[in-house]
GUVEXSE-747062 format. One record per atom (N, C-alpha, C): x, y, z. Coordinates in steps of 0.2 Angstrom, whole numbers, padded with zeros to 4 digits, always signed. Atoms other than C-alpha are relative to their C-alpha. Example, Ala and Ser with C-alpha at 12.3 -4.5 7.8 and 13.67 -1.06 7.14 Angstrom:
residues 2
+0004-0006+0000 +0062-0022+0039 +0004+0006+0000 -0004-0006-0001 +0068-0005+0036 -0004+0005+0003 
***
This chain:
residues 304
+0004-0006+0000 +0000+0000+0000 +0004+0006+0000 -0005-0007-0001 +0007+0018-0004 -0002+0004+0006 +0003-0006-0006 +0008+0029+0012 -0003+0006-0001 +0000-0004+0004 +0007+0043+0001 -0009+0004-0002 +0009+0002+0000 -0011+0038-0003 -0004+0000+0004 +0004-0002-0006 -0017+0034+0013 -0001+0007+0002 +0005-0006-0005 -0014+0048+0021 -0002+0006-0006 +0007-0002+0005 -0022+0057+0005 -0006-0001+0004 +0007+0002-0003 -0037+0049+0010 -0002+0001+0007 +0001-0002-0008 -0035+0052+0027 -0003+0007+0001 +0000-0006+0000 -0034+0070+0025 -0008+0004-0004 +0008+0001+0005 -0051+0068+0011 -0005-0001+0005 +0005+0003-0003 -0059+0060+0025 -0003+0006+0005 +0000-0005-0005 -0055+0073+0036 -0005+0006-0001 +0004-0008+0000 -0061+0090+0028 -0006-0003-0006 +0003-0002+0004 -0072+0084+0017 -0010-0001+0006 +0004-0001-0004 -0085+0080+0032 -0002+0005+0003 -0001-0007-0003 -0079+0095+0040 -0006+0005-0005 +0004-0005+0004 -0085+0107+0024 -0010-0002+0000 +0009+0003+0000 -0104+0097+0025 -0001+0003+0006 +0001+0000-0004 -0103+0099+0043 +0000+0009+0003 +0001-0009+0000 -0099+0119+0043 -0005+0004-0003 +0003-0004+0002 -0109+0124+0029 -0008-0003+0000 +0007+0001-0003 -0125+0114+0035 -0002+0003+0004 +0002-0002-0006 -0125+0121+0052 -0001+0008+0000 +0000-0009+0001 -0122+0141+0045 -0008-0002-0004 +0008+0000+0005 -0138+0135+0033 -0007+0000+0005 +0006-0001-0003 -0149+0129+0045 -0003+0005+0004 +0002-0006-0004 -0147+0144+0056 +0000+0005-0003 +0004-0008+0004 -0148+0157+0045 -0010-0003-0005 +0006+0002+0004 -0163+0148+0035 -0007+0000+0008 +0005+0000-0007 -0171+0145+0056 -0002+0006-0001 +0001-0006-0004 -0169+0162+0059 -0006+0002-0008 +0005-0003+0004 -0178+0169+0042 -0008-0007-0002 +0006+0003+0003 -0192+0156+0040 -0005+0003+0010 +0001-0003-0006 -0195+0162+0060 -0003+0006-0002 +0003-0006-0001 -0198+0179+0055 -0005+0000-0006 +0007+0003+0003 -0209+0172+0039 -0005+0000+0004 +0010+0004+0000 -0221+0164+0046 -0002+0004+0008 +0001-0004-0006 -0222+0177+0064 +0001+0005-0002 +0001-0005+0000 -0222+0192+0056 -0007+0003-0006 +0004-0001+0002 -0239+0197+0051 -0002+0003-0008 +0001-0005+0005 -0237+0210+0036 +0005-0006-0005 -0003+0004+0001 -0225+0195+0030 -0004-0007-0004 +0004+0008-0001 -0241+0182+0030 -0004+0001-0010 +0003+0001+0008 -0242+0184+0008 +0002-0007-0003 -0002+0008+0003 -0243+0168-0003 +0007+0001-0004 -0005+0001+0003 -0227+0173-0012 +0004-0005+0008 -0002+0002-0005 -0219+0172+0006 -0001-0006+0005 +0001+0008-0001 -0227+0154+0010 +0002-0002-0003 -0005+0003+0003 -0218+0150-0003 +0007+0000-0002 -0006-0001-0003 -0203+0155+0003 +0003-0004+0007 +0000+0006-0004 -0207+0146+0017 +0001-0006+0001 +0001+0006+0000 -0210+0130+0012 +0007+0000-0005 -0005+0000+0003 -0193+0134+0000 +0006-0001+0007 -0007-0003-0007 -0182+0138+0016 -0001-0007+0005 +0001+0005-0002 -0189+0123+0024 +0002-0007-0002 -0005+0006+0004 -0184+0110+0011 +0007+0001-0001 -0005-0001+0002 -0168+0119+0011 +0003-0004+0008 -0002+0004-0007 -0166+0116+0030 +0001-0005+0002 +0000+0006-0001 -0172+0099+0030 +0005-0003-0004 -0008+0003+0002 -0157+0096+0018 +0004+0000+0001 -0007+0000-0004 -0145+0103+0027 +0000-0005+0006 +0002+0004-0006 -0151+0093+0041 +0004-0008+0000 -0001+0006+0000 -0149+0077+0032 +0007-0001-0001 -0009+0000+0005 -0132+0083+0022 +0004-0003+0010 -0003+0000-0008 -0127+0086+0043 +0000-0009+0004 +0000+0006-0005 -0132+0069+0050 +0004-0005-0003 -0001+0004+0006 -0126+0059+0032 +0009+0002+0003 -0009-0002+0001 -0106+0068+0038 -0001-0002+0007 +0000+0002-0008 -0110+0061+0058 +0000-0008-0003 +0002+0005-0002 -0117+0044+0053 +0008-0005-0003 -0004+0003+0006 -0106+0029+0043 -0003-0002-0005 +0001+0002+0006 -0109+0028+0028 -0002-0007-0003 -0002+0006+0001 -0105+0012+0026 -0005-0004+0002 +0006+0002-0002 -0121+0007+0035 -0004+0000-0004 +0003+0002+0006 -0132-0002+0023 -0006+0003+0001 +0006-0003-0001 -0147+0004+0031 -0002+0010+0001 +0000-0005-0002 -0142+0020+0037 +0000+0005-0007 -0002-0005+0008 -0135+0027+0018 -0005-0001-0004 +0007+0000+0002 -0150+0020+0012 -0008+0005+0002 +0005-0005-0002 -0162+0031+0022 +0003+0009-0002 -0003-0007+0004 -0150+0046+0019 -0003+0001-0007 +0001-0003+0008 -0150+0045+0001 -0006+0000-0002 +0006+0000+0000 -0169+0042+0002 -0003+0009+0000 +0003-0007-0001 -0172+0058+0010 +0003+0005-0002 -0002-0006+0001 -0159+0068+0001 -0005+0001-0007 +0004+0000+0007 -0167+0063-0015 -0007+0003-0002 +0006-0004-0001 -0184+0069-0009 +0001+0008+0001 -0001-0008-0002 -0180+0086-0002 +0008+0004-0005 +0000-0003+0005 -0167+0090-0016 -0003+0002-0006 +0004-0003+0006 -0181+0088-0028 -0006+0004+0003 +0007-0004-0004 -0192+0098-0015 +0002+0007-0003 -0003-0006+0003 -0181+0113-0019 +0001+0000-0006 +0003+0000+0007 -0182+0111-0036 -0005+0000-0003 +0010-0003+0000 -0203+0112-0036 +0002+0003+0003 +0004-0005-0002 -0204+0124-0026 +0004+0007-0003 -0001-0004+0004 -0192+0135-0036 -0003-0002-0008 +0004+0004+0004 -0203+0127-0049 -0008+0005+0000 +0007-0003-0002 -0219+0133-0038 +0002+0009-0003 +0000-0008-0005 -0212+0151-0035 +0002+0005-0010 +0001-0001+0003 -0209+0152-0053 -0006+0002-0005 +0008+0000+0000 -0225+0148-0058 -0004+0007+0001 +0006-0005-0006 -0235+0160-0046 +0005+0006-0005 -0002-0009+0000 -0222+0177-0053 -0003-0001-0010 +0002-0001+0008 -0228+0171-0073 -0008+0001+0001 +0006+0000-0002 -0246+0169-0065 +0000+0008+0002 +0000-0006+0000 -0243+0186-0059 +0000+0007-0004 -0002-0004+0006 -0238+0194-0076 -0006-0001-0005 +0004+0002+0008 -0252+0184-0088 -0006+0000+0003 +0008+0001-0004 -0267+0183-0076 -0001+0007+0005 +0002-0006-0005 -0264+0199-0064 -0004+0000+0005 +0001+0002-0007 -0263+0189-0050 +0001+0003+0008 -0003-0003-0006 -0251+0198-0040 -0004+0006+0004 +0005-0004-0004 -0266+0212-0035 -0004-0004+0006 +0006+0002-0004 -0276+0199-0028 +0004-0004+0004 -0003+0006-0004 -0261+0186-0020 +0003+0003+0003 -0006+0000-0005 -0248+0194-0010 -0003+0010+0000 +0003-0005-0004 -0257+0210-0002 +0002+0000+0007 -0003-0001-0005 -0249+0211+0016 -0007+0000+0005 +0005+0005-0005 -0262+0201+0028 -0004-0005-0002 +0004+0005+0004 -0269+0190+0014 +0001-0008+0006 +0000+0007-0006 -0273+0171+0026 +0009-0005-0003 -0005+0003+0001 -0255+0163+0028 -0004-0007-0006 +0002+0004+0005 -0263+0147+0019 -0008+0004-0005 +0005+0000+0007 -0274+0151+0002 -0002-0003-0002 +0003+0003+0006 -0284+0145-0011 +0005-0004-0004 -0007+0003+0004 -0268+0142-0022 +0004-0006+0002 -0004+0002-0004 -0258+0136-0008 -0001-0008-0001 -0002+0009+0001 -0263+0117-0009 +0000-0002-0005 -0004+0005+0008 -0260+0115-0029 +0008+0001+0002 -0008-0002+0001 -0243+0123-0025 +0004-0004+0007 -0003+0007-0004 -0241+0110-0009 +0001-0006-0004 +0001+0004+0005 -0245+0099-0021 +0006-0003-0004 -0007-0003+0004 -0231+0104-0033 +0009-0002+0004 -0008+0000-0006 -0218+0106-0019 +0001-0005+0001 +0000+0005-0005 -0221+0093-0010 -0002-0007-0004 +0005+0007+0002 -0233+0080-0018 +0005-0002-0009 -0004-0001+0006 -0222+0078-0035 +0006-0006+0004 -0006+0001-0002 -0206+0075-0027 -0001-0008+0007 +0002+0008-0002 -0214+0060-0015 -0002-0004-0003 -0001+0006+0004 -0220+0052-0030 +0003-0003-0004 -0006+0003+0005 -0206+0052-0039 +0005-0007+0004 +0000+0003-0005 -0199+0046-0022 +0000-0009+0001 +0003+0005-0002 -0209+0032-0020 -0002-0005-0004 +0001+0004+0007 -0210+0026-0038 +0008-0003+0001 -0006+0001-0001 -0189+0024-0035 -0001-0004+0004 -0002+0001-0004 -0191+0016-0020 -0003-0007-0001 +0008+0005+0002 -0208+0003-0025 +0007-0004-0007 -0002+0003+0005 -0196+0000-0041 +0008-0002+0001 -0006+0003-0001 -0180-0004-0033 +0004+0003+0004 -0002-0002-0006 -0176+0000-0017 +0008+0000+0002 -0009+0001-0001 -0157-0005-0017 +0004+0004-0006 -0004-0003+0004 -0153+0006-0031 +0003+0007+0005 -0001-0002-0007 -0152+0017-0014 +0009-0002+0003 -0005+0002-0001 -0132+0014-0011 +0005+0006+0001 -0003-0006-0002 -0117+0023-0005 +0005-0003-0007 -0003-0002+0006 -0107+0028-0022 +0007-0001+0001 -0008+0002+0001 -0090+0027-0029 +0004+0007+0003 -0002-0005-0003 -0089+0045-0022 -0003+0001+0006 +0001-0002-0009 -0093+0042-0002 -0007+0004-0001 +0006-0004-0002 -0109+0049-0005 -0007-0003-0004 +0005+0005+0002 -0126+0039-0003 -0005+0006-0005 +0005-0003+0009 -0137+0042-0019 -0003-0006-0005 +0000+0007+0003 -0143+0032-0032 +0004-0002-0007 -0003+0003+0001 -0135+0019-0040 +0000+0002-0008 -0001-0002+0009 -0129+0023-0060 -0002-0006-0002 +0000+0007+0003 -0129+0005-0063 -0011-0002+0001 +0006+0003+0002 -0149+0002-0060 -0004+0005-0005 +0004-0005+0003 -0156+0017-0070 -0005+0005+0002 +0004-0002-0004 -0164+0025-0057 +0001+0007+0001 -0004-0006-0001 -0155+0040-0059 -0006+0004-0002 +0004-0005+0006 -0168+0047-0074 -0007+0002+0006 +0006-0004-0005 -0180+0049-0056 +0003+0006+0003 -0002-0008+0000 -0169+0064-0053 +0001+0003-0006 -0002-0005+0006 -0162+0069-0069 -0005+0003-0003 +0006-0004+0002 -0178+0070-0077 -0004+0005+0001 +0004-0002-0003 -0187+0077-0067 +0004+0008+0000 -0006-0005+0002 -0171+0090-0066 -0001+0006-0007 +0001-0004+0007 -0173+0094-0084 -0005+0002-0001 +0006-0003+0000 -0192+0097-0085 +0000+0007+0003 +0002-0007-0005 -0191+0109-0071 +0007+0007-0002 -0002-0008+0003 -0176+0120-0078 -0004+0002-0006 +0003-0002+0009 -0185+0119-0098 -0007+0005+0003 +0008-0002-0001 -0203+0124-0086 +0005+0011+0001 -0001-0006-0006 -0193+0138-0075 +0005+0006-0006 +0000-0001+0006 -0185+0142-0092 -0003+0007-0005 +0006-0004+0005 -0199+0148-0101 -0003+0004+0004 +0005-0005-0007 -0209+0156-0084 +0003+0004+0000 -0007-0007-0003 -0192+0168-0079 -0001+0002-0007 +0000-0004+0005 -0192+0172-0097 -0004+0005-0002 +0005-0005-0001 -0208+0177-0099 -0003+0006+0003 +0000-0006-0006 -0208+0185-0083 +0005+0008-0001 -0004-0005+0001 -0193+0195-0089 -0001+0006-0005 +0003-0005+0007 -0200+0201-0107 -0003+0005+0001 +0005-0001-0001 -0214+0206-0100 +0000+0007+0006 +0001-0007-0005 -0209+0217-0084 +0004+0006-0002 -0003-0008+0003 -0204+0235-0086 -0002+0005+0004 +0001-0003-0005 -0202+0248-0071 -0004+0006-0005 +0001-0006+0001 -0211+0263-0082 -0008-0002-0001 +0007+0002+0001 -0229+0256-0085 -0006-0003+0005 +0005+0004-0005 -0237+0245-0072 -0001+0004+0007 +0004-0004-0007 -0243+0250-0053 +0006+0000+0006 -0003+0000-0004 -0236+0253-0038 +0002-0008+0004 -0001+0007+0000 -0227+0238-0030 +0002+0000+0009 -0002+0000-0007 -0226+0240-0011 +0005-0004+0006 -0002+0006-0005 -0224+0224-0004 +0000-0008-0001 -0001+0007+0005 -0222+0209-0016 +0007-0001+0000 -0008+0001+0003 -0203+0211-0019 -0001-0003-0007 +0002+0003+0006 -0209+0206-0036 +0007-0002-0005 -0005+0002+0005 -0193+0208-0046 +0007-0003+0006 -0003+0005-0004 -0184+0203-0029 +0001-0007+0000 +0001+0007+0000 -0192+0187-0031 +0001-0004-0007 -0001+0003+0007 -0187+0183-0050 +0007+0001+0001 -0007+0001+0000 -0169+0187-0047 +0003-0004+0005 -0005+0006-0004 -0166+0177-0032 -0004-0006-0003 +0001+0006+0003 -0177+0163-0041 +0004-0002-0006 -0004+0001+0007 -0166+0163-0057 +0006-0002+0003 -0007+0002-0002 -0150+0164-0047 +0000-0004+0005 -0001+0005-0006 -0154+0151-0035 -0001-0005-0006 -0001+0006+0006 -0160+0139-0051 +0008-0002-0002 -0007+0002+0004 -0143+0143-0059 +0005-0003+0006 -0005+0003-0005 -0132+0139-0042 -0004-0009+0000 +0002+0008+0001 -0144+0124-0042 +0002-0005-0004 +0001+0006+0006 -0141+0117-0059 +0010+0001+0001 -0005+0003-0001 -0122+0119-0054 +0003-0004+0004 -0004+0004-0008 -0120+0112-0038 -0003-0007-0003 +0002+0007+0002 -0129+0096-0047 +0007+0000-0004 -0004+0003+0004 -0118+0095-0061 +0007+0000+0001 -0006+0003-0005 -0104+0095-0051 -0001-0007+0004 +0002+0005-0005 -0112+0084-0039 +0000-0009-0005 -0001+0006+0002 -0116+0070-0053 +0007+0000-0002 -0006+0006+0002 -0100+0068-0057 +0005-0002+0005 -0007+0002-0006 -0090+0069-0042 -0004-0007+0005 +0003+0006-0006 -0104+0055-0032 +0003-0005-0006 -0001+0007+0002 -0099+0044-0047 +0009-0001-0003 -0007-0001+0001 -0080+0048-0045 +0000+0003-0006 -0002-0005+0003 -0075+0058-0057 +0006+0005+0002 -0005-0005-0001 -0061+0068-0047 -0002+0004+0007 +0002-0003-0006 -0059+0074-0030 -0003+0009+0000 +0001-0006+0001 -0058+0091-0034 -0009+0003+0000 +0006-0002+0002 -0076+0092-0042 -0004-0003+0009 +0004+0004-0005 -0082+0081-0025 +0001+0006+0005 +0000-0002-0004 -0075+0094-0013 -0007+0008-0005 +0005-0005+0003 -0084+0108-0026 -0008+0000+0003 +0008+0002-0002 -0102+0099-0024 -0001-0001+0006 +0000+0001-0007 -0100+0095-0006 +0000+0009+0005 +0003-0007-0004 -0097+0115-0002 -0005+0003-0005 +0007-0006+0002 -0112+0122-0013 -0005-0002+0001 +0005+0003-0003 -0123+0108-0007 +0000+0001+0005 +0001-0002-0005 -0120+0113+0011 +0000+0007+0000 +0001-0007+0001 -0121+0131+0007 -0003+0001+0000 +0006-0001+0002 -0137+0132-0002 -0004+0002+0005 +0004-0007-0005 -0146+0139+0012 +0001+0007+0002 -0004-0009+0000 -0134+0153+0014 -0001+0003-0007 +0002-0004+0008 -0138+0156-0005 -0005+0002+0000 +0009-0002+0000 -0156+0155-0002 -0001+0006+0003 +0001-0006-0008 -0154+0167+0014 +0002+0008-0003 -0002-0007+0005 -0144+0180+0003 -0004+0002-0003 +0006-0004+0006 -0155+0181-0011 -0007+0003+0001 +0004-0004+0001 -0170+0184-0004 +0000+0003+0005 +0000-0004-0005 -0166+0193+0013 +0004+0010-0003 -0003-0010+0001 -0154+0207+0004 -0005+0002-0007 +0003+0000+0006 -0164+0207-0014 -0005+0004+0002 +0007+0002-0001 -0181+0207-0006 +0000+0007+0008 -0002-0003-0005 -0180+0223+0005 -0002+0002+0006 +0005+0002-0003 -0196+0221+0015 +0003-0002+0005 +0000+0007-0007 -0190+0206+0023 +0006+0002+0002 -0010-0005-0002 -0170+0214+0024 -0001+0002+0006 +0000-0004-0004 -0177+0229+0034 -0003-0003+0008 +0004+0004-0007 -0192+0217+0046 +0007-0004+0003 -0005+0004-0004 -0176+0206+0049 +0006+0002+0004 -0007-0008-0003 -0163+0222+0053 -0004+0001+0004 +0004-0005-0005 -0178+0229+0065 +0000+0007-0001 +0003-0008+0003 -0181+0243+0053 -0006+0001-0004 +0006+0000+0003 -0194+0252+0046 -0002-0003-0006 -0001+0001+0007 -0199+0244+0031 -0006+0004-0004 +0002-0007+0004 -0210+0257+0025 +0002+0006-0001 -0008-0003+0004 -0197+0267+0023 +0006-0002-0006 -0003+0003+0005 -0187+0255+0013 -0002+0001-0005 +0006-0002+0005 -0202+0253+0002 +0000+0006-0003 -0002-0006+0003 -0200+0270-0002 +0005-0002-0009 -0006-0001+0008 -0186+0269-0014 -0002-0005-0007 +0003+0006+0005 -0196+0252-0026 -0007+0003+0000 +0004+0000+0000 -0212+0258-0029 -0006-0003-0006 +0004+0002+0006 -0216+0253-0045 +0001-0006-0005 -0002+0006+0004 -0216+0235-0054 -0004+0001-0005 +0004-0001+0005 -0225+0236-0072 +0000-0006-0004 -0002+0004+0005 -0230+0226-0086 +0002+0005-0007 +0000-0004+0009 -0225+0232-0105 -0006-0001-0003 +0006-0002-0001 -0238+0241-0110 -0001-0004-0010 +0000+0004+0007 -0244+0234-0130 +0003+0006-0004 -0003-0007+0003 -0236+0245-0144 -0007+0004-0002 +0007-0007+0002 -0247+0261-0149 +0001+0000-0009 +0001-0003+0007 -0251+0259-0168 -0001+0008-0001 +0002-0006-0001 -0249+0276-0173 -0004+0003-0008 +0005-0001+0004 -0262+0283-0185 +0004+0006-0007 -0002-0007+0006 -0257+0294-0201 -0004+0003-0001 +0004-0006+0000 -0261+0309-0202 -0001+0003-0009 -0001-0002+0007 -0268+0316-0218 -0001+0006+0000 +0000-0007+0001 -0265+0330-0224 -0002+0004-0006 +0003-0002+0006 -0276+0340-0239 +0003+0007+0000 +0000-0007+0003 -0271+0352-0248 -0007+0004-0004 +0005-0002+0004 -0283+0365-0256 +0003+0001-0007 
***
């Protein structure tokens, strides 16, 4: 055996628990503290902001698991098996629910929702609210459970230390797939959202953080769809380097969430600092749509 190599691996063994174990623990408690002032702060209780909720929640219960998955062994046929169970469910949890959150801001633009859904004391749970549980949640347990009913042992701990599912049964295409839908969906919905909005034409926009919530939903997808593409290749070995990559954006990702919409989103910024946030408000007051073009008529003109 080369020593050389050991203690390599020694040293792999060492920090790469550590970086899961740091960046879960910064996650869960920045993601505690802002889902804390969600859902207990009255002027906060909008359906965008359930959906934030329920986003910050699956990010938590992720970190949770990434956190227990760098205590437990791995090696435990039972244990890596329940891991990779539940990361597989609540990685595709935040995947719908920036899926949901997408949705609701195109819904906003083509239907001229956002008058009637996210008003400052609308009922924390809505009308909406359980197609978009549905979505978040009920989605991502069917897929779940469809993987689990068709082959529970594809559940294994991988060539890169980290339990997932197994390349070799084909079980993967209940993540990837699913993966590629929801960018192609989230895609076309952010697009449109974007054509579409224009600060000089639509209404006043008080307390929606509207274009706060398209810019931390696009840039949380896109850290999304890297920290995966890193991720499948370093769980199926491919190179440490890339492993240690995915291992810190996958314990991060709360701290990403926490960013985007706490400093983006200036409402929830200011309630969180214990400032006025109608003051804040002040300086955003107007989200619009683009208005249609003005055919412009020709003028005629007669001579005598």
């Amino acid at each position: 055996m080369d020593p050389l190599a050991d203690e390599e691996s020694s040293i792999h063994d060492f920090l790469l628990p550590l970086i899961i174990k740091a960046g879960s623990i910064l996650s869960m408690i920045v993601l505690l503290v802002i889902i804390i002032f969600l859902r207990f702060t009255k002027r906060l209780r909008t359906r965008r902001h359930t959906i934030h909720v329920n986003l910050f929640m699956a990010g938590f219960l992720t970190a949770l698991c990434l956190f227990i998955s760098a205590l437990v062994n791995n090696e435990d046929e039972s244990s890596c098996k329940t891991m990779a169970i539940l990361l597989h469910f609540f990685f595709l949890s935040i995947l719908f629910w920036i899926v949901v959150e997408s949705g609701h801001l195109l819904l906003d633009v083509t239907q001229s929702l956002l008058q009637k859904s996210d008003k400052s004391g609308e009922p924390f749970c809505s009308e909406h609210m359980k197609y978009y549980n549905i979505v978040g949640w009920g989605i991502p347990f069917m897929i779940v459970s469809i993987a689990i009913a068709t082959d529970v042992d594809a559940y294994d701990l991988q060539d890169g230390e980290f339990c997932w599912l197994s390349l070799n049964q084909g079980l993967t295409a209940t993540y990837i797939v699913p993966w590629v839908l929801a960018n192609i969906f989230c895609a076309v919905a952010l697009g449109t959202v974007y054509r579409r909005t224009d600060d000089n034409v639509r209404r006043e926009d008080k307390t929606t953080g509207f274009v706060a919530g398209w810019k931390a939903c696009s840039v949380l997808l896109i850290i999304y769809d890297i920290t995966w593409l890193f991720g499948h290749l370093s769980i199926y070995d491919y190179g440490i380097i890339l492993t240690y990559v995915f291992y810190f954006l996958a314990s991060f990702y709360g701290c990403c969430m926490y960013y985007c919409h706490s400093t983006w989103n200036r409402e929830l910024k200011a309630v969180i600092c214990f400032e006025n946030p109608d003051f804040e408000l002040t300086i955003i007051r107007r989200i619009h749509l683009k208005p249609e073009p003005v055919k412009k008529k020709n003028n005629l003109v007669y001579h005598a």
